[in-house]
DSSP file (Angstrom, degrees, kcal/mol; ACC not computed):
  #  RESIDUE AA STRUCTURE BP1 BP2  ACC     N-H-->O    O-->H-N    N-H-->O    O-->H-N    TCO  KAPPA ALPHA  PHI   PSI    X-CA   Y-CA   Z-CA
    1    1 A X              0   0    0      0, 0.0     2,-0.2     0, 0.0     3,-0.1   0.000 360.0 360.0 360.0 129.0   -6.8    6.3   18.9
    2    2 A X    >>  -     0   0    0      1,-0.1     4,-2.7     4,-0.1     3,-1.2  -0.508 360.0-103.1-105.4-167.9   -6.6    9.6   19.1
    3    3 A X  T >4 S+     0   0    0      1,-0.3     3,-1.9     2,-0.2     4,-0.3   0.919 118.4  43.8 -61.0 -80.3   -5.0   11.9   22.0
    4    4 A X  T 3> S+     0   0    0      1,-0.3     4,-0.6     2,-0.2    -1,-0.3   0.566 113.4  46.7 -22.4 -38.0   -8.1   12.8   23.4
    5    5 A X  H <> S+     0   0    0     -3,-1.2     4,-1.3     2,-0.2     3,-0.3   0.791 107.1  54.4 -90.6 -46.8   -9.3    9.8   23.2
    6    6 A X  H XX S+     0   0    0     -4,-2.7     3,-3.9    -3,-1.9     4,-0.9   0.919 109.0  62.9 -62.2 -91.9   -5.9    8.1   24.8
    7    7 A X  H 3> S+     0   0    0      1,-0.3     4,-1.4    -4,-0.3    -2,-0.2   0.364 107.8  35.4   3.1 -38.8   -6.6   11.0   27.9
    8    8 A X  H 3X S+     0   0    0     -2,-0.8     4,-1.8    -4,-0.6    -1,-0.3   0.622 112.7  54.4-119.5 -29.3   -9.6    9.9   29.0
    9    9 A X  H XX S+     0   0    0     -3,-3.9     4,-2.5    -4,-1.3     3,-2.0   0.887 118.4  40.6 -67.8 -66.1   -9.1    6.3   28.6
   10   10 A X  H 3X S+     0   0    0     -4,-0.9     4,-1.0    -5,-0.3     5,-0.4   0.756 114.2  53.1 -19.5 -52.3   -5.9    6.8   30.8
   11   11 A X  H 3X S+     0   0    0     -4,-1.4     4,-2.0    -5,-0.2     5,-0.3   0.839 110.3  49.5 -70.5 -30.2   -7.7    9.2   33.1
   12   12 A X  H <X S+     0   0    0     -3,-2.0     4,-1.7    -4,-1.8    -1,-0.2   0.814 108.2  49.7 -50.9 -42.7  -10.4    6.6   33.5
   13   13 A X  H  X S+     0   0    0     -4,-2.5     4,-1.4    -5,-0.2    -1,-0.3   0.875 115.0  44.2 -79.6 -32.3   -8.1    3.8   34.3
   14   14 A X  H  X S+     0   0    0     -4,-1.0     4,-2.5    -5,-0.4     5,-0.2   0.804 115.4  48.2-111.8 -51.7   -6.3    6.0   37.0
   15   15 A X  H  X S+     0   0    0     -4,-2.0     4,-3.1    -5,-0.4    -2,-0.2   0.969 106.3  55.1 -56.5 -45.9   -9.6    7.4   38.5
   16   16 A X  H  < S+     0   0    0     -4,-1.7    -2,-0.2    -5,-0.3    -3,-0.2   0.946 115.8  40.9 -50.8 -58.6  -11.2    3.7   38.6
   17   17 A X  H >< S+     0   0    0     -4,-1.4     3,-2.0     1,-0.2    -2,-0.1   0.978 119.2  46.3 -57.2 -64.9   -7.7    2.6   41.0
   18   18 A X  H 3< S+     0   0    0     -4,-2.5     3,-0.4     1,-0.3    -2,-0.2   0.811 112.7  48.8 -59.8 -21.3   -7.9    6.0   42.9
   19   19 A X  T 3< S+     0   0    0     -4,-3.1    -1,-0.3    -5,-0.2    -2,-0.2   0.135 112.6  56.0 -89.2  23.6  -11.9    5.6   43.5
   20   20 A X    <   +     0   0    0     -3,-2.0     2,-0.2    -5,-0.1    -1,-0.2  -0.001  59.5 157.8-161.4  42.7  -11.3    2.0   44.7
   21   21 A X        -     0   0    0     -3,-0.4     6,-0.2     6,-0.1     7,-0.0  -0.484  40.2-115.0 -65.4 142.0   -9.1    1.7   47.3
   22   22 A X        -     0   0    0      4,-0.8    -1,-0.1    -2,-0.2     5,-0.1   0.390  42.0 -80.0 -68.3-149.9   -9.6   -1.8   49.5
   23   23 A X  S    S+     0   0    0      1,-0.2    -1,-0.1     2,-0.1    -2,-0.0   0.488 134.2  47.8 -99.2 -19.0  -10.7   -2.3   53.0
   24   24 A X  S    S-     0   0    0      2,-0.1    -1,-0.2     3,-0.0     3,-0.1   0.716 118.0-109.0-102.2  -1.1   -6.8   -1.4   54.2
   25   25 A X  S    S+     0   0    0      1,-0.2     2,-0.3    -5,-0.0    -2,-0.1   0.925  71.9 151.0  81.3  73.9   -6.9    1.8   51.9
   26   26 A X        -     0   0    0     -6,-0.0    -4,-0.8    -4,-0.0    -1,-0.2  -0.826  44.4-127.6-164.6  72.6   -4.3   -0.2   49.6
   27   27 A X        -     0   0    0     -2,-0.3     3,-0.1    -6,-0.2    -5,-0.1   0.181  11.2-124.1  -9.1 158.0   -4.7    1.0   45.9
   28   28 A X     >  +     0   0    0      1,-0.1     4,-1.1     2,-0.1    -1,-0.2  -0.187  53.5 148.8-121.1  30.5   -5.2   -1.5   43.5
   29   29 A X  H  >  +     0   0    0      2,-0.2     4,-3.1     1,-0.1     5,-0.3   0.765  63.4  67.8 -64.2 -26.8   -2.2   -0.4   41.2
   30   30 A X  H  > S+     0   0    0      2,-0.2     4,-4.1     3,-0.2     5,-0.5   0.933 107.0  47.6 -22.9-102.4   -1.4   -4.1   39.8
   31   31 A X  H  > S+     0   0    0      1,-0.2     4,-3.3     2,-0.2     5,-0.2   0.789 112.6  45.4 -10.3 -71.1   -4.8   -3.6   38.1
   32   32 A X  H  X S+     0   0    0     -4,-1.1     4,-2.5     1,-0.3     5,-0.3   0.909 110.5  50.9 -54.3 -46.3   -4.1   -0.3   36.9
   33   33 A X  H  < S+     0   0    0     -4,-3.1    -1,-0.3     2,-0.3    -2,-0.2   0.758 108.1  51.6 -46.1 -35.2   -0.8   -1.1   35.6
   34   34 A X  H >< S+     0   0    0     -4,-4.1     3,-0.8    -5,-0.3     4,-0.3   0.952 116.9  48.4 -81.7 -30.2   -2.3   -4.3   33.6
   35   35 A X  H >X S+     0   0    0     -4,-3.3     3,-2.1    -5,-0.5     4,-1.0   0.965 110.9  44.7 -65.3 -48.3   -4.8   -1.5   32.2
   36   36 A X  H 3X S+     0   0    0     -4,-2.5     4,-0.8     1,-0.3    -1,-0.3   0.568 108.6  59.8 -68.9   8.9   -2.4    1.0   31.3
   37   37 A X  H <4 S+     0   0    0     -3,-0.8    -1,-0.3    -5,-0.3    -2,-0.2   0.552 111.1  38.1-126.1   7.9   -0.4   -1.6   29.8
   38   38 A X  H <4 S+     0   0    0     -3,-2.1     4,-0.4    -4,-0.3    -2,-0.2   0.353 105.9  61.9-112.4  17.1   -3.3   -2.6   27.3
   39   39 A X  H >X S+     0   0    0     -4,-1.0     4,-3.0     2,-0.1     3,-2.4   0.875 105.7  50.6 -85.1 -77.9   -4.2    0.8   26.8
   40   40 A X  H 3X S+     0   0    0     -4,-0.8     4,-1.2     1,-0.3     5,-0.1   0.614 108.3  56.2 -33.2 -28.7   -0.3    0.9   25.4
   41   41 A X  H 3> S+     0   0    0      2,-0.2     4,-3.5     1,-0.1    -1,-0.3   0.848 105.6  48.0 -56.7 -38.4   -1.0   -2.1   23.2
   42   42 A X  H <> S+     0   0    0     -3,-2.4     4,-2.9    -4,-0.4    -2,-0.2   0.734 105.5  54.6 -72.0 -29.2   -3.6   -0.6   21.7
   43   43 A X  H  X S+     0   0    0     -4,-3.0     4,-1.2     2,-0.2    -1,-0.3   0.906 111.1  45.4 -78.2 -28.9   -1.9    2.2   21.0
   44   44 A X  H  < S+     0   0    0     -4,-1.2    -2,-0.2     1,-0.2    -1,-0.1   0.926 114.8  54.7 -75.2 -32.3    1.0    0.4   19.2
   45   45 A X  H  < S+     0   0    0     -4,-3.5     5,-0.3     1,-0.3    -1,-0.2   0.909 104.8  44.3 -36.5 -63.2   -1.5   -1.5   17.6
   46   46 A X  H  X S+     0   0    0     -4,-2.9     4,-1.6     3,-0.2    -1,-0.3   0.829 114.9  50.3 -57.8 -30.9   -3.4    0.9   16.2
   47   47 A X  T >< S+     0   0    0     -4,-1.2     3,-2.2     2,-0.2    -3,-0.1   0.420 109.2  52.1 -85.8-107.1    0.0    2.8   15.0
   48   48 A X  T >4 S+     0   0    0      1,-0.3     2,-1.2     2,-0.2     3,-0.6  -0.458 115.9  48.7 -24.9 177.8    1.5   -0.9   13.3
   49   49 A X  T 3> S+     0   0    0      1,-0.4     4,-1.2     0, 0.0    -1,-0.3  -0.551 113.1  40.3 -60.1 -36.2   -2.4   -0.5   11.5
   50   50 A X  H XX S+     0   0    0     -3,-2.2     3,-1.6    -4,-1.6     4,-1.3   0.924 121.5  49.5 -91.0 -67.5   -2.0    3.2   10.4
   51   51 A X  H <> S+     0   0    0     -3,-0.6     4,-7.5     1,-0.3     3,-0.3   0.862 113.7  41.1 -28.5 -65.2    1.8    2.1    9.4
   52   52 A X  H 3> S+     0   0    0      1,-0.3     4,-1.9     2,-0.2    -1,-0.3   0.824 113.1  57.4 -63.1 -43.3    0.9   -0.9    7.6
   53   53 A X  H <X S+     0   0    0     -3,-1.6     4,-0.9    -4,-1.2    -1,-0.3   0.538 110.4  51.0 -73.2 -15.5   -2.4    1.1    5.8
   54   54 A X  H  < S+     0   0    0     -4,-1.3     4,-0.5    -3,-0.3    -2,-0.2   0.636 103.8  44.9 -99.2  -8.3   -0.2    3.2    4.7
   55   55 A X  H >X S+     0   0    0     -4,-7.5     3,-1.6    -5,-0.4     4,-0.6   0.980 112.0  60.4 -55.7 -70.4    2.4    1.3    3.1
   56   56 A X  H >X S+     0   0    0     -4,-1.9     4,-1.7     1,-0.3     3,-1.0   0.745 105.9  48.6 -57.5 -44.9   -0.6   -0.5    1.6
   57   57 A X  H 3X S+     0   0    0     -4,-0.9     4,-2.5     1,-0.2    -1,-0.3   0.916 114.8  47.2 -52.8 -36.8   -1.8    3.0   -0.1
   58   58 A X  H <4 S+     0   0    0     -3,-1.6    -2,-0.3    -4,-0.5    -1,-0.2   0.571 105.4  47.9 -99.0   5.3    1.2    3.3   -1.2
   59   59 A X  H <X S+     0   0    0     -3,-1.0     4,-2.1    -4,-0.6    -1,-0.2   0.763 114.7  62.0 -84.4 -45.9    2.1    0.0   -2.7
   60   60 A X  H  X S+     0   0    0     -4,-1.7     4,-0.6     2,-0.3    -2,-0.2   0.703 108.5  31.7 -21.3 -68.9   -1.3    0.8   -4.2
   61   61 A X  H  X S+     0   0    0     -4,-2.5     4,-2.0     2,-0.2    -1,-0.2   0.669 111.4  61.8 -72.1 -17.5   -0.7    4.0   -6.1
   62   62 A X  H  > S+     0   0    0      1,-0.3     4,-1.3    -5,-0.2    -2,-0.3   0.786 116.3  34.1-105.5 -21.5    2.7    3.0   -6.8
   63   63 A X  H  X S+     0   0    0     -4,-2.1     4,-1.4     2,-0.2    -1,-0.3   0.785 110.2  59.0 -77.9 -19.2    0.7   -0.3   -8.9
   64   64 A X  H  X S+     0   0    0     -4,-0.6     4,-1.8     2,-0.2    -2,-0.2   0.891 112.6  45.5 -89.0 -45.1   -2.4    1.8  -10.1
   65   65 A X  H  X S+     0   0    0     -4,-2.0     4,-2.1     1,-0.2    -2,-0.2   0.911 118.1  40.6 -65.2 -29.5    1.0    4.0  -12.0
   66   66 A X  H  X S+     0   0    0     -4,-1.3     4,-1.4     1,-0.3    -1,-0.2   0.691 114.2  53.9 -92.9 -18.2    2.7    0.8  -13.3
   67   67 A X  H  X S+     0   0    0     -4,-1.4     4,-2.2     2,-0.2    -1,-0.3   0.782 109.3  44.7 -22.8 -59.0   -0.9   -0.4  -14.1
   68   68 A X  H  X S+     0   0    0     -4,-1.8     4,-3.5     2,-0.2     3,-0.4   0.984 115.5  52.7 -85.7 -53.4   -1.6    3.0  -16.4
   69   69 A X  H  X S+     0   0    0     -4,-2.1     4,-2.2     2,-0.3    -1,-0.2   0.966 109.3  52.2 -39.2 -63.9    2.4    2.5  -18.1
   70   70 A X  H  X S+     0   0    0     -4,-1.4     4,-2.0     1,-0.3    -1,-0.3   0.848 108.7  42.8 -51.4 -41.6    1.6   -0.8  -19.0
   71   71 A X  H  X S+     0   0    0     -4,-2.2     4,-1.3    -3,-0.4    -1,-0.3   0.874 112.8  51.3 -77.0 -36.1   -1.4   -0.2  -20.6
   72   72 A X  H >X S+     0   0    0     -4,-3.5     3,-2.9     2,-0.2     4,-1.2   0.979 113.2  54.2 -36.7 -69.5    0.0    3.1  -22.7
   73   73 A X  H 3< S+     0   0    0     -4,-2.2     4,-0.5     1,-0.3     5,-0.3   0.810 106.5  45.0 -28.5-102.0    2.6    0.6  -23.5
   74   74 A X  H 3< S+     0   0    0     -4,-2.0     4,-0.4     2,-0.2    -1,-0.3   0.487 108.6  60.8 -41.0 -23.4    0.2   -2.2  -24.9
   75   75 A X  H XX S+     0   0    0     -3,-2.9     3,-4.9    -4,-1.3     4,-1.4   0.956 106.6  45.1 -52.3 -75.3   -1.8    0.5  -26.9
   76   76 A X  H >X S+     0   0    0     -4,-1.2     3,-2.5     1,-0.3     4,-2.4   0.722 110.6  54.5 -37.8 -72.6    1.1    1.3  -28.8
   77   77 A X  H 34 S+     0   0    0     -4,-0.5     4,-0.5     1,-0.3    -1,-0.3   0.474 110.2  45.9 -42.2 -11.2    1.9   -2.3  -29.2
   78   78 A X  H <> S+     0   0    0     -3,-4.9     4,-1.6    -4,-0.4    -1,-0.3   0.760 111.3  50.0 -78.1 -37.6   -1.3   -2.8  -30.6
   79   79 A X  H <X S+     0   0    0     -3,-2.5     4,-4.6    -4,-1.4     5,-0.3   0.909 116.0  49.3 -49.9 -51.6   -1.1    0.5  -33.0
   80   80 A X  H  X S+     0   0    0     -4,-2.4     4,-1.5    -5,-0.3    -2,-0.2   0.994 112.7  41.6 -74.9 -42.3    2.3   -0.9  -34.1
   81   81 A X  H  4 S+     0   0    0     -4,-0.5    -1,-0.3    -5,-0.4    -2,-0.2   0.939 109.6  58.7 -72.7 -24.1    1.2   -4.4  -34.7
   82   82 A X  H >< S+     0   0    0     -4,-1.6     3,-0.7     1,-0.2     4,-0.3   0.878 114.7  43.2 -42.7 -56.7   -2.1   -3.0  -36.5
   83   83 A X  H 3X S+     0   0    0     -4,-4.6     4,-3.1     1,-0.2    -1,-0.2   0.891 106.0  56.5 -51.4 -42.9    0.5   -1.2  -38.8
   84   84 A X  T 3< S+     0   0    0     -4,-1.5    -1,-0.2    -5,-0.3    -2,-0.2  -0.091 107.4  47.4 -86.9   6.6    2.8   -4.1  -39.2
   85   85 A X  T <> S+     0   0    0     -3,-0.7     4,-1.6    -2,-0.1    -1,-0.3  -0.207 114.1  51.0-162.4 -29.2   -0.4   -6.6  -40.8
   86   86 A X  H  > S+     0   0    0     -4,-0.3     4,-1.0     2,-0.2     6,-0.2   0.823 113.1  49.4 -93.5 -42.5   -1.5   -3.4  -43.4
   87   87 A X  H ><>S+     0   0    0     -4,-3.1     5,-1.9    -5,-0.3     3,-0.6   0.948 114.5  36.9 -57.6 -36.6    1.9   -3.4  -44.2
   88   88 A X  H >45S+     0   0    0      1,-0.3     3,-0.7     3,-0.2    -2,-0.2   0.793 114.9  55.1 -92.8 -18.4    2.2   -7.1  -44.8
   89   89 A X  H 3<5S+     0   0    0     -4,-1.6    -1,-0.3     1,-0.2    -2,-0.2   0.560 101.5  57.6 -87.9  11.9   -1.2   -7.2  -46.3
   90   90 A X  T <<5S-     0   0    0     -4,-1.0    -1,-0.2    -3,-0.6    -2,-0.2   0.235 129.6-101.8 -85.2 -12.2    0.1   -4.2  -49.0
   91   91 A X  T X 5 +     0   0    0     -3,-0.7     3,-3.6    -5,-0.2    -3,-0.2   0.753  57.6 175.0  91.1  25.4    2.8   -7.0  -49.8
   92   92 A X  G > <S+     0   0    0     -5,-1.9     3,-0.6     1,-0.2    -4,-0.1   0.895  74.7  63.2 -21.6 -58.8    5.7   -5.4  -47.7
   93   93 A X  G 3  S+     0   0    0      1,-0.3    -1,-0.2    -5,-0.1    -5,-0.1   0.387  95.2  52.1 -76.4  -6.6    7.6   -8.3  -48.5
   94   94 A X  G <  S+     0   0    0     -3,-3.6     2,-0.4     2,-0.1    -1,-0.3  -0.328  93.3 110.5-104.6  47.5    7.7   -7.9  -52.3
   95   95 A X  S X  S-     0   0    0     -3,-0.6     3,-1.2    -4,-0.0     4,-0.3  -0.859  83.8 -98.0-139.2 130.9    9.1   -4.2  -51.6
   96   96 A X  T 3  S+     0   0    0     -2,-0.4    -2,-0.1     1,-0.2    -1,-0.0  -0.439 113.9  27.0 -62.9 139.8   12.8   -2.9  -52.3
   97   97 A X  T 3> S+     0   0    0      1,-0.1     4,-3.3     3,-0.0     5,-0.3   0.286  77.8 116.3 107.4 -40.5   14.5   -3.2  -48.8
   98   98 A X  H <> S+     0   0    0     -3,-1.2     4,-5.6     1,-0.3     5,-0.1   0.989  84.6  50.5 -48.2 -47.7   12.5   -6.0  -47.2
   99   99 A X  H  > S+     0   0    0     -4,-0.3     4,-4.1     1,-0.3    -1,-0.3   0.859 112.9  37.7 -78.5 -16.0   15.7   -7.6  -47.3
  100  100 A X  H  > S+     0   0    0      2,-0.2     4,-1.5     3,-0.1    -1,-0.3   0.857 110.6  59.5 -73.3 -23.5   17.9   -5.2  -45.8
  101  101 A X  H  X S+     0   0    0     -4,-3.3     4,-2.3     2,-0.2     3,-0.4   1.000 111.8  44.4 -67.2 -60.7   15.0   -4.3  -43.3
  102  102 A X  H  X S+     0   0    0     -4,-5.6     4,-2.7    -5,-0.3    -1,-0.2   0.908 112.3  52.4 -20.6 -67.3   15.4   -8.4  -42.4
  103  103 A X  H  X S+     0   0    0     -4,-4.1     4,-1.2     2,-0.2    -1,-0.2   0.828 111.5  48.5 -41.9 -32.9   19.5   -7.9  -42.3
  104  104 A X  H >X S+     0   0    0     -4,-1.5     3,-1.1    -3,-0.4     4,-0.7   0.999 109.7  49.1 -87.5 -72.6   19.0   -4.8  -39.8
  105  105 A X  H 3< S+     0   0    0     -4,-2.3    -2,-0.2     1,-0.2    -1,-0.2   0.660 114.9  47.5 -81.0 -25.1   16.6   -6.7  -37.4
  106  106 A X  H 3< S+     0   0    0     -4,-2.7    -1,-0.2     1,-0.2    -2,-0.2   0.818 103.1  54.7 -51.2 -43.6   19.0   -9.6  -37.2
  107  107 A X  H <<        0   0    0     -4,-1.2    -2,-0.2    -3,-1.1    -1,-0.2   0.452 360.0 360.0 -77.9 -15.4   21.9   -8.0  -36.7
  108  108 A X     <        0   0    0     -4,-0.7    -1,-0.2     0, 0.0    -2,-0.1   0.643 360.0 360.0 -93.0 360.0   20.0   -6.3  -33.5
C-alpha cells in the first residue's frame, strides 16, 4: 500500500464516522477504530510481504551465484576427468613416475 493510497483509505474511514453521526449526534468511533485498526493490518501485512519478497530475492540471487560456481566447478571436473581417461588410454600407467605419482596421492 502505498502512502497515498493509506491517506485516502484513512481519510475515508474518518469521513464515513464524521458523516454518520446517530440519532443523539454520538459518533460511531468503535467502528472507526475497528477500521483504522485493519487498515493497520494491512499495512503490516503488506510490509511482512515486501520483507519476506525480499529475503526471497535475495535467497534467490544468492542460489542462482552458487548455482553458476557449481557448474564452472563441474566443467572443470569434467575437462580434468576427460584428461585423466586420454591419459590412461596413452598407457599412463606403463610411464616412469606412475608410481611415485601413486606414492604422492597417498600420502595426501
Amino acid at each position: 500500500m502505498t502512502k497515498d493510497e493509506f491517506i485516502t483509505e484513512r481519510t475515508r474511514i474518518i469521513s464515513e464516522m464524521l458523516d454518520n453521526p446517530n440519532e443523539l449526534e454520538i459518533y460511531p468511533t468503535t467502528k472507526c477504530f475497528e477500521q483504522l485498526d485493519e487498515l493497520f493490518d494491512k499495512i503490516v501485512a503488506d510490509e511482512v510481504n515486501r520483507q519476506a519478497m525480499i529475503h526471497y530475492i535475495d535467497e534467490f540471487t544468492e542460489q542462482k551465484e552458487i548455482n553458476k560456481k557449481l557448474g564452472e566447478v563441474n566443467d572443470k571436473l569434467k575437462e580434468r576427468d576427460n584428461w585423466l581417461k586420454c591419459l590412461e588410454a596413452a598407457g599412463v600407467d606403463n610411464w616412469e613416475g606412475y608410481d611415485i605419482a601413486q606414492d604422492m596421492r597417498d600420502e595426501a
